[in-house]
mmCIF file as Biopython writes it, N, C-alpha, C and O atoms, coordinates in Angstrom:
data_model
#
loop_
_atom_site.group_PDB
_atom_site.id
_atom_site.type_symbol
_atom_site.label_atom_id
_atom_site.label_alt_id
_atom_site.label_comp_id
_atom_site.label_asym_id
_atom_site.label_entity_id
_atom_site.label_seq_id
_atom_site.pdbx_PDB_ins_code
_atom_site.Cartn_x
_atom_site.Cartn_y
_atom_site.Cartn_z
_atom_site.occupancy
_atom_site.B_iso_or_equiv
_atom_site.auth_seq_id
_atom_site.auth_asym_id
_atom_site.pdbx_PDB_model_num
ATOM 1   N N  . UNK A ? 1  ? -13.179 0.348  10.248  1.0 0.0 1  A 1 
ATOM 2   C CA . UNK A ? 1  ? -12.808 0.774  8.907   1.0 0.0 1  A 1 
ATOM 3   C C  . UNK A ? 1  ? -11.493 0.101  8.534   1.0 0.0 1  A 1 
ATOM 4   O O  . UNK A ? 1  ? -10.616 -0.055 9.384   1.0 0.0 1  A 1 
ATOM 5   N N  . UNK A ? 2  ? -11.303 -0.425 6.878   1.0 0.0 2  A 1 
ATOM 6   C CA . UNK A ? 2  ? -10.354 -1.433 7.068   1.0 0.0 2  A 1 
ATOM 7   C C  . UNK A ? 2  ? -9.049  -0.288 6.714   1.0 0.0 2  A 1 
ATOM 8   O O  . UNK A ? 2  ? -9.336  0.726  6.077   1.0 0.0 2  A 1 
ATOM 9   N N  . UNK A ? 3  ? -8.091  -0.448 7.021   1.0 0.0 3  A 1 
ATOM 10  C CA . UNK A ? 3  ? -6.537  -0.076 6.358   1.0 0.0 3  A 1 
ATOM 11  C C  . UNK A ? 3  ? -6.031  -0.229 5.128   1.0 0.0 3  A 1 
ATOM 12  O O  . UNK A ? 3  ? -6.095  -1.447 5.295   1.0 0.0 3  A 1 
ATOM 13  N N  . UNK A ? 4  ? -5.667  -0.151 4.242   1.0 0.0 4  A 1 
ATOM 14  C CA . UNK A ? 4  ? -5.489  -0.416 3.009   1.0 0.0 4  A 1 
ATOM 15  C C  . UNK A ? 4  ? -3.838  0.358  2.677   1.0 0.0 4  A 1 
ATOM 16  O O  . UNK A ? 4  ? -3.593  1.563  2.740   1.0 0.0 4  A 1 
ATOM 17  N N  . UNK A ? 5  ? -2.855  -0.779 2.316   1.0 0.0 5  A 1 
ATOM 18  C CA . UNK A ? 5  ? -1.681  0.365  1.866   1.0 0.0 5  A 1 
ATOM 19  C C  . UNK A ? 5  ? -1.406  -0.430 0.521   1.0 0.0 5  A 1 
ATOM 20  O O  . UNK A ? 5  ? -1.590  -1.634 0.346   1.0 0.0 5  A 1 
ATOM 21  N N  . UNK A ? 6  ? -0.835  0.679  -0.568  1.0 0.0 6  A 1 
ATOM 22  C CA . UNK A ? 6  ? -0.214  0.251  -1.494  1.0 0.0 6  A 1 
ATOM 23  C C  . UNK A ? 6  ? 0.956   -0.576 -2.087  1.0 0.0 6  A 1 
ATOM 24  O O  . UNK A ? 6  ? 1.972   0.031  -1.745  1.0 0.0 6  A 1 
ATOM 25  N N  . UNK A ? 7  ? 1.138   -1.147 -2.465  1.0 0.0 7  A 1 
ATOM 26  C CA . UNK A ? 7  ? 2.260   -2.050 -2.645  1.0 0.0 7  A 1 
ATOM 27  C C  . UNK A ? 7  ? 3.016   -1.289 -3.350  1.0 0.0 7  A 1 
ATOM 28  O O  . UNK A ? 7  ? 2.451   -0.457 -4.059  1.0 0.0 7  A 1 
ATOM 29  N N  . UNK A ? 8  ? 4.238   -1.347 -3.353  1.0 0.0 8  A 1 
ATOM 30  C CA . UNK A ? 8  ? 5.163   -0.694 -4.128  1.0 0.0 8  A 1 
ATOM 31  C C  . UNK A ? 8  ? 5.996   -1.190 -5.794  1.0 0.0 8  A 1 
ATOM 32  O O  . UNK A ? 8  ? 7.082   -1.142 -6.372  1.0 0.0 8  A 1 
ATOM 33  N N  . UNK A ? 9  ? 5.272   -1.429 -5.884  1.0 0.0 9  A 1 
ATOM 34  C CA . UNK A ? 9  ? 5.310   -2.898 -6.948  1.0 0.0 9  A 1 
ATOM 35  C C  . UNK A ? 9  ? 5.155   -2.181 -8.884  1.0 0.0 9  A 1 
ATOM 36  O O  . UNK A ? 9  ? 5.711   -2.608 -9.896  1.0 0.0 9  A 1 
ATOM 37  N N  . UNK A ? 10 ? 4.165   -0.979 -8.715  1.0 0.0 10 A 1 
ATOM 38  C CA . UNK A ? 10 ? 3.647   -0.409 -9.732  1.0 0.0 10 A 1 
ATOM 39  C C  . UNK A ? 10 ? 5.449   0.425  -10.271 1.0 0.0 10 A 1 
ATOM 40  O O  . UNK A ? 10 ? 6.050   1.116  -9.448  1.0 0.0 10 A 1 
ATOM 41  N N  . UNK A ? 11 ? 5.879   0.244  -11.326 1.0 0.0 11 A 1 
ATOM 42  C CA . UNK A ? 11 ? 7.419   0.908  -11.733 1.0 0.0 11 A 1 
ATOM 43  C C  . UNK A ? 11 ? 7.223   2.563  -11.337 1.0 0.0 11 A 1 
ATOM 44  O O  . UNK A ? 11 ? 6.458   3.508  -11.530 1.0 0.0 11 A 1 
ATOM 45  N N  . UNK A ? 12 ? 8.037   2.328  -10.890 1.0 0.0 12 A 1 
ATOM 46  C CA . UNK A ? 12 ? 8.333   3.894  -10.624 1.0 0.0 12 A 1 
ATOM 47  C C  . UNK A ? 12 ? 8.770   5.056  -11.607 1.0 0.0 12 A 1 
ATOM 48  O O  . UNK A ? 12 ? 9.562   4.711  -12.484 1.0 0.0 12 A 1 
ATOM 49  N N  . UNK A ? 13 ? 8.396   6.304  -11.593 1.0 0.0 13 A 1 
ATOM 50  C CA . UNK A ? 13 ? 8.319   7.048  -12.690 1.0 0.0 13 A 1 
ATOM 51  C C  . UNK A ? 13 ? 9.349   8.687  -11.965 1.0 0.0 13 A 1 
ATOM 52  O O  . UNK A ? 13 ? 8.986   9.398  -11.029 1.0 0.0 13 A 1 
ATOM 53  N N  . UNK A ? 14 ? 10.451  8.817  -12.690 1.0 0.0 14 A 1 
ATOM 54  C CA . UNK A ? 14 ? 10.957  10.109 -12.020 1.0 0.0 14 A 1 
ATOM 55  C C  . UNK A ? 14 ? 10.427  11.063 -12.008 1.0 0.0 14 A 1 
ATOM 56  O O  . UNK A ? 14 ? 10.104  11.291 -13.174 1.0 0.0 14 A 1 
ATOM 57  N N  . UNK A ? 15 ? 9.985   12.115 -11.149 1.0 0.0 15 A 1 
ATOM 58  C CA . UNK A ? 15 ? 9.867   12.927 -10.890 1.0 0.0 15 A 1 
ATOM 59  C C  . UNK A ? 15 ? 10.212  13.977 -9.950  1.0 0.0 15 A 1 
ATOM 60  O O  . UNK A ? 15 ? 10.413  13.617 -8.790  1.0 0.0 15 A 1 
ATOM 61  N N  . UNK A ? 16 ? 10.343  15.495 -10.302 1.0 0.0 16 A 1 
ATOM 62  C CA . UNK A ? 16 ? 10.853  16.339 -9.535  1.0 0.0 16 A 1 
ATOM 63  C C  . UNK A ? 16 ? 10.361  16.434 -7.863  1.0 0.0 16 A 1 
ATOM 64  O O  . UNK A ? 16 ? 10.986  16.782 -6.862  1.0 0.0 16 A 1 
ATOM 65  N N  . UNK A ? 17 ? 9.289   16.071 -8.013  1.0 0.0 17 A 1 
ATOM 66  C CA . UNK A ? 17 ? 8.659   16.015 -6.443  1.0 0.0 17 A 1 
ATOM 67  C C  . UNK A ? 17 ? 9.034   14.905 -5.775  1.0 0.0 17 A 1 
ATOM 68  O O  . UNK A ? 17 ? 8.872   15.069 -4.566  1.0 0.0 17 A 1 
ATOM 69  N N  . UNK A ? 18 ? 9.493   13.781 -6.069  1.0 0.0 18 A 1 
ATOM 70  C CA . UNK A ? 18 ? 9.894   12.402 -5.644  1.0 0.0 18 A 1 
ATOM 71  C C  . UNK A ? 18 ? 11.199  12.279 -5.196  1.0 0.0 18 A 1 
ATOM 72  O O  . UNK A ? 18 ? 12.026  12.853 -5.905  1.0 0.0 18 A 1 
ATOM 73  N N  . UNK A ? 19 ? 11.531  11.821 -4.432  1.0 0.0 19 A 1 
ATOM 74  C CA . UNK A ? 19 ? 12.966  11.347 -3.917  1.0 0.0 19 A 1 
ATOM 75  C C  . UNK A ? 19 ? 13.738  10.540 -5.313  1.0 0.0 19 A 1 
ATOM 76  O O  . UNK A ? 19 ? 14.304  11.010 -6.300  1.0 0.0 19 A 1 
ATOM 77  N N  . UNK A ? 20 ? 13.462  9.107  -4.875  1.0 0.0 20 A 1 
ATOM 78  C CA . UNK A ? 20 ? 13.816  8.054  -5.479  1.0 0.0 20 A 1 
ATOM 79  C C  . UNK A ? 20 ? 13.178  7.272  -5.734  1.0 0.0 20 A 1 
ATOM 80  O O  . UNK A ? 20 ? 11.950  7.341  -5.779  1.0 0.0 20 A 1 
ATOM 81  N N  . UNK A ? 21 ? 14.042  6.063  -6.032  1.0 0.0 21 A 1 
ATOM 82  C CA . UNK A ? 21 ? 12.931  4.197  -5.965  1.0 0.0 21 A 1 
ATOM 83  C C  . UNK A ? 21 ? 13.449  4.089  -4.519  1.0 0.0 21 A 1 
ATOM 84  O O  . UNK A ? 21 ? 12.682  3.836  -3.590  1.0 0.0 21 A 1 
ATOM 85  N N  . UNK A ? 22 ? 14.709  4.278  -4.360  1.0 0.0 22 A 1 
ATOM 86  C CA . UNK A ? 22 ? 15.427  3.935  -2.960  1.0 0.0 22 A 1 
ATOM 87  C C  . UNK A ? 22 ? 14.337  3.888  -1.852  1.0 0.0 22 A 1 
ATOM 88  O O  . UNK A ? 22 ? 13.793  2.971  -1.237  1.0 0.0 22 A 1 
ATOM 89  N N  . UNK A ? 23 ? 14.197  5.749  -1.842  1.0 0.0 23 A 1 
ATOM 90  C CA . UNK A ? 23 ? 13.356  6.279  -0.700  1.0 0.0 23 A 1 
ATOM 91  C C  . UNK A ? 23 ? 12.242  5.578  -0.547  1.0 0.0 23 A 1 
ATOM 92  O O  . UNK A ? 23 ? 11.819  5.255  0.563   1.0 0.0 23 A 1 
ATOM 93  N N  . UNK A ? 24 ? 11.435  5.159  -2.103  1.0 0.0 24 A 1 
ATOM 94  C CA . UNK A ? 24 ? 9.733   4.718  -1.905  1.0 0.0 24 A 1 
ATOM 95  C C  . UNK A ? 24 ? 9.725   3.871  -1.096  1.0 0.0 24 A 1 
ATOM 96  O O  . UNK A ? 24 ? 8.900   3.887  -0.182  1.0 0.0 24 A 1 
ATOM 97  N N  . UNK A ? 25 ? 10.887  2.657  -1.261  1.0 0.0 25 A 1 
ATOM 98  C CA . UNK A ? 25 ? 11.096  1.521  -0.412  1.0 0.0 25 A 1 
ATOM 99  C C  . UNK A ? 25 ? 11.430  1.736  0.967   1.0 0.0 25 A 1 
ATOM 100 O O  . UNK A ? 25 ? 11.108  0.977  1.881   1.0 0.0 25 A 1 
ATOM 101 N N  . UNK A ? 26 ? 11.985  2.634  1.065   1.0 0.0 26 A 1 
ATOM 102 C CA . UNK A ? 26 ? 12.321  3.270  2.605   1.0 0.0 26 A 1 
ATOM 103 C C  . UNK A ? 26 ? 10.995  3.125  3.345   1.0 0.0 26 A 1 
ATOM 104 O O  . UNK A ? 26 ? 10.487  2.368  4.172   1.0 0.0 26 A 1 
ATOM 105 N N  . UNK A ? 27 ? 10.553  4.652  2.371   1.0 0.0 27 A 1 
ATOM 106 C CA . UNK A ? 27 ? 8.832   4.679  2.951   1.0 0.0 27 A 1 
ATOM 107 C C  . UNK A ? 27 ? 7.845   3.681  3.273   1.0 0.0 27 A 1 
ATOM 108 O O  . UNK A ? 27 ? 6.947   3.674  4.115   1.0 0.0 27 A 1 
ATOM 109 N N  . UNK A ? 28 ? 8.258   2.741  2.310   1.0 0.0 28 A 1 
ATOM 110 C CA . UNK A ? 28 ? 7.173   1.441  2.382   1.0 0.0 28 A 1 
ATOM 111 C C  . UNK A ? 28 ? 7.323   1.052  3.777   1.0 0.0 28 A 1 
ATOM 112 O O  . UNK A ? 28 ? 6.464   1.172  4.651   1.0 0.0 28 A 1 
ATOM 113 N N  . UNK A ? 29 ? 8.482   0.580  3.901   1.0 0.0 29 A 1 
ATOM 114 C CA . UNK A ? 29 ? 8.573   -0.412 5.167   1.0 0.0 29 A 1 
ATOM 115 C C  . UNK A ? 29 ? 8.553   0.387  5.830   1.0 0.0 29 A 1 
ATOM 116 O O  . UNK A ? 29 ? 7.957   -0.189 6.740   1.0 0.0 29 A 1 
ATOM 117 N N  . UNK A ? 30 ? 8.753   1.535  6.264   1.0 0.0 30 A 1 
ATOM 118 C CA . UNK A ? 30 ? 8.262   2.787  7.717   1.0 0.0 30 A 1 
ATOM 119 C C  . UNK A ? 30 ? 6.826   2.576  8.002   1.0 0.0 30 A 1 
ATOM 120 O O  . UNK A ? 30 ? 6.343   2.448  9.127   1.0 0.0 30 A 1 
ATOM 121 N N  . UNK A ? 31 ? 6.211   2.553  6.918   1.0 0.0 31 A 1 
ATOM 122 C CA . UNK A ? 31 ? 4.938   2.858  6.884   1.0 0.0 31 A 1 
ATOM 123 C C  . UNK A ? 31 ? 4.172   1.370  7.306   1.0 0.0 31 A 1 
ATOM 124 O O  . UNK A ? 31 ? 3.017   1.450  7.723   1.0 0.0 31 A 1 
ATOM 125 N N  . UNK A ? 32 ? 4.832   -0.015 7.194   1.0 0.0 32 A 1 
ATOM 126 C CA . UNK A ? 32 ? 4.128   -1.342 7.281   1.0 0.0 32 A 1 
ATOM 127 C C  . UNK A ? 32 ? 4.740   -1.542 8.866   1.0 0.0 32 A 1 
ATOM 128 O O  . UNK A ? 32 ? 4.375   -2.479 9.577   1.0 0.0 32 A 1 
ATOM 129 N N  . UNK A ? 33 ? 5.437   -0.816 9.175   1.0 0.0 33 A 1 
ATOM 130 C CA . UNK A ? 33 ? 6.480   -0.812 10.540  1.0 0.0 33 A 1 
ATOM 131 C C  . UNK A ? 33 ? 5.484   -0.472 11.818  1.0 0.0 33 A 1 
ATOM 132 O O  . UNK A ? 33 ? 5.038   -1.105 12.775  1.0 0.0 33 A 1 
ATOM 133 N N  . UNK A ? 34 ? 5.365   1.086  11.227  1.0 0.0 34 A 1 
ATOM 134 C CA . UNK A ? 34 ? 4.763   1.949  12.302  1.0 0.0 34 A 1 
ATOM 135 C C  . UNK A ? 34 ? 2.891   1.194  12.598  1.0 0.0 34 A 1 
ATOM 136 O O  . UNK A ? 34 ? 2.251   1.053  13.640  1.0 0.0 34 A 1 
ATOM 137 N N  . UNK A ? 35 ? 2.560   0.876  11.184  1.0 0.0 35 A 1 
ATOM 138 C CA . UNK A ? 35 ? 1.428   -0.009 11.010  1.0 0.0 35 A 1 
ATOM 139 C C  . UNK A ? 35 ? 1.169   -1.005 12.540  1.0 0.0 35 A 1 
ATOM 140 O O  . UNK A ? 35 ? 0.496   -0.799 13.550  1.0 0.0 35 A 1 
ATOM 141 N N  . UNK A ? 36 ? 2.136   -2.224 12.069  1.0 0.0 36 A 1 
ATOM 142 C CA . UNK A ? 36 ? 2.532   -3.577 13.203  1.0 0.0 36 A 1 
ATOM 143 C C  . UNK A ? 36 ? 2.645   -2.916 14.483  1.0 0.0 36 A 1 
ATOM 144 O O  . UNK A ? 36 ? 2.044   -3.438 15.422  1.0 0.0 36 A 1 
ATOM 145 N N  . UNK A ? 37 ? 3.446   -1.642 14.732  1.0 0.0 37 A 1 
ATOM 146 C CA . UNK A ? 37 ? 3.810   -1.303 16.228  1.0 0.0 37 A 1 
ATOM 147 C C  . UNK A ? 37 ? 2.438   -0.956 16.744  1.0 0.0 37 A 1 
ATOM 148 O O  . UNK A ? 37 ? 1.991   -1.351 17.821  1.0 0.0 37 A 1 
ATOM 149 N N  . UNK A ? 38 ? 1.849   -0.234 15.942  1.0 0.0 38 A 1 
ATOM 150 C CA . UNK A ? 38 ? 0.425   0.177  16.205  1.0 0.0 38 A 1 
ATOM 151 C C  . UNK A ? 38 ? -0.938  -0.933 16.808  1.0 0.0 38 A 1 
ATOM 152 O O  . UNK A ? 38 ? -1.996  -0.832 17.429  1.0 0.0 38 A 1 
ATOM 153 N N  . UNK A ? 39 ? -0.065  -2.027 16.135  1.0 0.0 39 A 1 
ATOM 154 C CA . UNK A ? 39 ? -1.658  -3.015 15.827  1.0 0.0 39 A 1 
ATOM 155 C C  . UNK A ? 39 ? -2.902  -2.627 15.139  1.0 0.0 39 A 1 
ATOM 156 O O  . UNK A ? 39 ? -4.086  -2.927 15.286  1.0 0.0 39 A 1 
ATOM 157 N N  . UNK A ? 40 ? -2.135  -1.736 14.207  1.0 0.0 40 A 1 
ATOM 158 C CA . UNK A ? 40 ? -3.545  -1.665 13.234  1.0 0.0 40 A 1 
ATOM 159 C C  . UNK A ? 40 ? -3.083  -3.072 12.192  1.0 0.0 40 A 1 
ATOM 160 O O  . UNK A ? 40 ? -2.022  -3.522 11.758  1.0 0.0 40 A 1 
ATOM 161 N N  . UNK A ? 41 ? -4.341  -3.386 12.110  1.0 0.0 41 A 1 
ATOM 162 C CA . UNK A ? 41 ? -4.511  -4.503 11.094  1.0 0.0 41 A 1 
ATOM 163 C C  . UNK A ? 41 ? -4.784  -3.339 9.505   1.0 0.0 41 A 1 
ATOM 164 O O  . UNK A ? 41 ? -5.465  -2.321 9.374   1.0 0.0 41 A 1 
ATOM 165 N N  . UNK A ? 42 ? -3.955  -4.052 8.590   1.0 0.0 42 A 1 
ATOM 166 C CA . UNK A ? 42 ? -3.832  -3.419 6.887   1.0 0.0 42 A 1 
ATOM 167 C C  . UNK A ? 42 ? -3.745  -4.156 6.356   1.0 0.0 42 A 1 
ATOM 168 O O  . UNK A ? 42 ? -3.209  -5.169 6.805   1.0 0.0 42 A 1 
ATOM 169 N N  . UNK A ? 43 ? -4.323  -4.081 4.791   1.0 0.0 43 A 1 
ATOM 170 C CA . UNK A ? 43 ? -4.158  -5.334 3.719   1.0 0.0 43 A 1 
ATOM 171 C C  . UNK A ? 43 ? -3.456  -4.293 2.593   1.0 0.0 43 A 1 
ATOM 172 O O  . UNK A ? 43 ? -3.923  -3.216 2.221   1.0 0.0 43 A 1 
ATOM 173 N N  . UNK A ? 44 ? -2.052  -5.001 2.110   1.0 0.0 44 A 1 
ATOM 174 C CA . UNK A ? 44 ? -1.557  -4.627 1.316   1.0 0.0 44 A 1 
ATOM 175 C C  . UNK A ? 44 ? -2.067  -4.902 0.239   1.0 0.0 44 A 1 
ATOM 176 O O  . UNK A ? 44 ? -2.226  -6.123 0.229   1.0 0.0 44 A 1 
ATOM 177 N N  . UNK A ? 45 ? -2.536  -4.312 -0.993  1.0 0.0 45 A 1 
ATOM 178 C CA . UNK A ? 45 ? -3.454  -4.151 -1.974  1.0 0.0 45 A 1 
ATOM 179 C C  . UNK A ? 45 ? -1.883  -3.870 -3.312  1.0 0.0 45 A 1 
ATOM 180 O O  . UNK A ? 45 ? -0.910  -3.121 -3.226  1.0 0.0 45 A 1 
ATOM 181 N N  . UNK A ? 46 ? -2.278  -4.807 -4.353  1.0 0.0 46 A 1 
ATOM 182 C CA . UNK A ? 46 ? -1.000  -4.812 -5.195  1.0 0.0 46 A 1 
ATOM 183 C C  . UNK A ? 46 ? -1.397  -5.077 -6.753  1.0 0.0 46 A 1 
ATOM 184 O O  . UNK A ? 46 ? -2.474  -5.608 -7.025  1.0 0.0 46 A 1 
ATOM 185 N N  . UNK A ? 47 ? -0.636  -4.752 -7.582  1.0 0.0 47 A 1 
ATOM 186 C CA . UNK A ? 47 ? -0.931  -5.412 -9.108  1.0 0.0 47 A 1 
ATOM 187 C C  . UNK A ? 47 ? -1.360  -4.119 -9.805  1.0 0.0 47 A 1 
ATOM 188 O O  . UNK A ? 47 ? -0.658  -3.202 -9.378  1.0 0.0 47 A 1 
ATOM 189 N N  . UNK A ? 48 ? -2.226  -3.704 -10.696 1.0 0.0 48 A 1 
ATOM 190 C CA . UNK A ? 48 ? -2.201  -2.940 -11.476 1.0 0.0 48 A 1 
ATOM 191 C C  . UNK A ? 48 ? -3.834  -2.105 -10.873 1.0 0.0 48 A 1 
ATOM 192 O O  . UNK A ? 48 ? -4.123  -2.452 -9.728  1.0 0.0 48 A 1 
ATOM 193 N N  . UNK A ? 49 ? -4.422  -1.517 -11.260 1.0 0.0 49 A 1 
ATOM 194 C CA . UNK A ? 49 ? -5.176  -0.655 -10.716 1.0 0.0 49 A 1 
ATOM 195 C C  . UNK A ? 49 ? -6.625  -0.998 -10.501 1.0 0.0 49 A 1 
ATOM 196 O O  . UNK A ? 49 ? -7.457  -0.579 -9.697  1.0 0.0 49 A 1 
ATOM 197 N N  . UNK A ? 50 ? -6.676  -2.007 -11.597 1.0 0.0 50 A 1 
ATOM 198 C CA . UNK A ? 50 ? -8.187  -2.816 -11.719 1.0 0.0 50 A 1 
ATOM 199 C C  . UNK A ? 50 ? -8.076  -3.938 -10.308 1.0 0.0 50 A 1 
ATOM 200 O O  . UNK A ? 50 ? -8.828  -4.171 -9.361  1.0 0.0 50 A 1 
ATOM 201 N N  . UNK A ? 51 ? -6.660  -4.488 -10.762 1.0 0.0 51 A 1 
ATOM 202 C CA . UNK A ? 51 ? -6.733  -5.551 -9.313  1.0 0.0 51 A 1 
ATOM 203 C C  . UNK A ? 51 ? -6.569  -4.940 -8.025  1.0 0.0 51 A 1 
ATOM 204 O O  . UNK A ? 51 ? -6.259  -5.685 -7.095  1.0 0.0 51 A 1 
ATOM 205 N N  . UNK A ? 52 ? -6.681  -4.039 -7.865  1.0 0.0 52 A 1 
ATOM 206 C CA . UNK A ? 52 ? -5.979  -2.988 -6.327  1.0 0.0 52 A 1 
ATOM 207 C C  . UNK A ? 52 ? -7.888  -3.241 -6.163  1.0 0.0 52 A 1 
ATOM 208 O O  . UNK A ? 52 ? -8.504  -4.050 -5.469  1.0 0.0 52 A 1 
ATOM 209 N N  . UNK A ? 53 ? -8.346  -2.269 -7.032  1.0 0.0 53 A 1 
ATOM 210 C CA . UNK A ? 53 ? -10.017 -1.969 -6.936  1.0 0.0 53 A 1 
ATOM 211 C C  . UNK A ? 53 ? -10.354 -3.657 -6.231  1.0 0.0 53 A 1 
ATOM 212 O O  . UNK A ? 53 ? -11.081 -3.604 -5.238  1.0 0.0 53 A 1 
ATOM 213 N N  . UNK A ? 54 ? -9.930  -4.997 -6.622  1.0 0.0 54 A 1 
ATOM 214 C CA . UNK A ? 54 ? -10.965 -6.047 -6.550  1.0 0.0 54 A 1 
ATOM 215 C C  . UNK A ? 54 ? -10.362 -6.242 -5.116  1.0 0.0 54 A 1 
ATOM 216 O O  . UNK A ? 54 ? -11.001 -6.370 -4.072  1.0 0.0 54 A 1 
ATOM 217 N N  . UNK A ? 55 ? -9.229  -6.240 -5.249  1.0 0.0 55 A 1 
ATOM 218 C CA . UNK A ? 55 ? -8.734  -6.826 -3.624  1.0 0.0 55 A 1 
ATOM 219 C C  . UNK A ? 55 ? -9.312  -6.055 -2.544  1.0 0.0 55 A 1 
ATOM 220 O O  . UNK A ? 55 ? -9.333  -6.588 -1.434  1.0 0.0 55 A 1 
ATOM 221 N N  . UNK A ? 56 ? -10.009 -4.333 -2.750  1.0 0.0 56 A 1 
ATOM 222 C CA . UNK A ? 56 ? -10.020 -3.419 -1.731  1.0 0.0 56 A 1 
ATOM 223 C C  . UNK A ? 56 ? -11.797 -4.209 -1.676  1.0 0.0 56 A 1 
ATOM 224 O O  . UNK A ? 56 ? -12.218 -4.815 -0.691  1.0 0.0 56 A 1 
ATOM 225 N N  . UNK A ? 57 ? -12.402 -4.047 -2.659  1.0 0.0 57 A 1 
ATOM 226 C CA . UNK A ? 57 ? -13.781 -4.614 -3.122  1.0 0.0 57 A 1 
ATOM 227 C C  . UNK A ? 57 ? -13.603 -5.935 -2.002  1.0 0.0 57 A 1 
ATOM 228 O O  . UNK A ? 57 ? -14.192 -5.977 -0.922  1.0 0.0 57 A 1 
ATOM 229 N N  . UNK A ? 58 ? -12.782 -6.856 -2.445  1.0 0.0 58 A 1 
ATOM 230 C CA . UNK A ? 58 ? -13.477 -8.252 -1.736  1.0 0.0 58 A 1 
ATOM 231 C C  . UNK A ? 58 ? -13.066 -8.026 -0.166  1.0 0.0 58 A 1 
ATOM 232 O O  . UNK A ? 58 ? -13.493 -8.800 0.691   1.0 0.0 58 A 1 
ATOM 233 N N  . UNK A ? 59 ? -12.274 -7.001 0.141   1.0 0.0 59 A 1 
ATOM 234 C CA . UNK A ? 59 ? -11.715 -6.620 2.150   1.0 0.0 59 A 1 
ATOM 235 C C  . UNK A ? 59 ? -13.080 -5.984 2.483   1.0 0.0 59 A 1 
ATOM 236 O O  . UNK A ? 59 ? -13.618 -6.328 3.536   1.0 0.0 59 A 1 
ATOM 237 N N  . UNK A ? 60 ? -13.733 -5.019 1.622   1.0 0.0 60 A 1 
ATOM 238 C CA . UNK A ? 60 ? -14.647 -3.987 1.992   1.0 0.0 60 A 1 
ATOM 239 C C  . UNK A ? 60 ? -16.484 -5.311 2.003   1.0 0.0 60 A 1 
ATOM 240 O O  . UNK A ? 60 ? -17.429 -5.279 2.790   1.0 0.0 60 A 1 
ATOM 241 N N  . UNK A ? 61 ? -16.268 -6.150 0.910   1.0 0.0 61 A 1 
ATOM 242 C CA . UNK A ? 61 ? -17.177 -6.824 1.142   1.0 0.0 61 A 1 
ATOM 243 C C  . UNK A ? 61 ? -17.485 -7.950 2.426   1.0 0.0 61 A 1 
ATOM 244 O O  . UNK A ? 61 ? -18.526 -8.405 2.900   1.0 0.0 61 A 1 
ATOM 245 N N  . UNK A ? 62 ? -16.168 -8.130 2.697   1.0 0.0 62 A 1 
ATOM 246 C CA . UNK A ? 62 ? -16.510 -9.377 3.826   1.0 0.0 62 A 1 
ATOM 247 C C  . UNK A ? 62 ? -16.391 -8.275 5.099   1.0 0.0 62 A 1 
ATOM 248 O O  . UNK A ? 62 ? -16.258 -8.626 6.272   1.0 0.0 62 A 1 
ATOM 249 N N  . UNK A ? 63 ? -16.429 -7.543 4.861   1.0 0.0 63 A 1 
ATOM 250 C CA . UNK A ? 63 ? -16.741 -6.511 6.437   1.0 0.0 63 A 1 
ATOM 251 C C  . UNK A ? 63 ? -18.095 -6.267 6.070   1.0 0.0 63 A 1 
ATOM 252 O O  . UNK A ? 63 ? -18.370 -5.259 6.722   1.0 0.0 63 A 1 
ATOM 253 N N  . UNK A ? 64 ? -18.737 -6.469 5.654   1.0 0.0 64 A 1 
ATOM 254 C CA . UNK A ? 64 ? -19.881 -6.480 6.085   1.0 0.0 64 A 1 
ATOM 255 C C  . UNK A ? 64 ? -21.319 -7.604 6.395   1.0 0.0 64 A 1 
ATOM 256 O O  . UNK A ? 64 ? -22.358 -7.157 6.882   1.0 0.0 64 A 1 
#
């Protein structure tokens, strides 16, 4: 099953439940960190919501 993480790329919007922009970026790289230590293989998926769908589409198609 493939990995898929979000890019952090989409503007960030304040909210009460949210840290920061700071933190998201924090999070990002924890999260692409712990990924690599792991050796799970992930495709960072980026751009606006239609292109997230094609990039996950063309990872999900060549696995099979």
């Amino acid at each position: 099953m493939p990995t898929f993480v979000c890019a952090d790329d989409i503007p960030y919007e304040e909210q009460d439940v949210r840290e920061n922009e700071a933190w998201r970026g924090r999070i990002q790289r924890l999260v692409l960190k712990d990924l690599d230590a792991r050796r799970i293989p992930y495709t960072v998926v980026q751009g606006s919501v239609e292109e997230r769908a094609r990039q996950v589409r063309r990872v999900l198609d060549q696995a099979d």
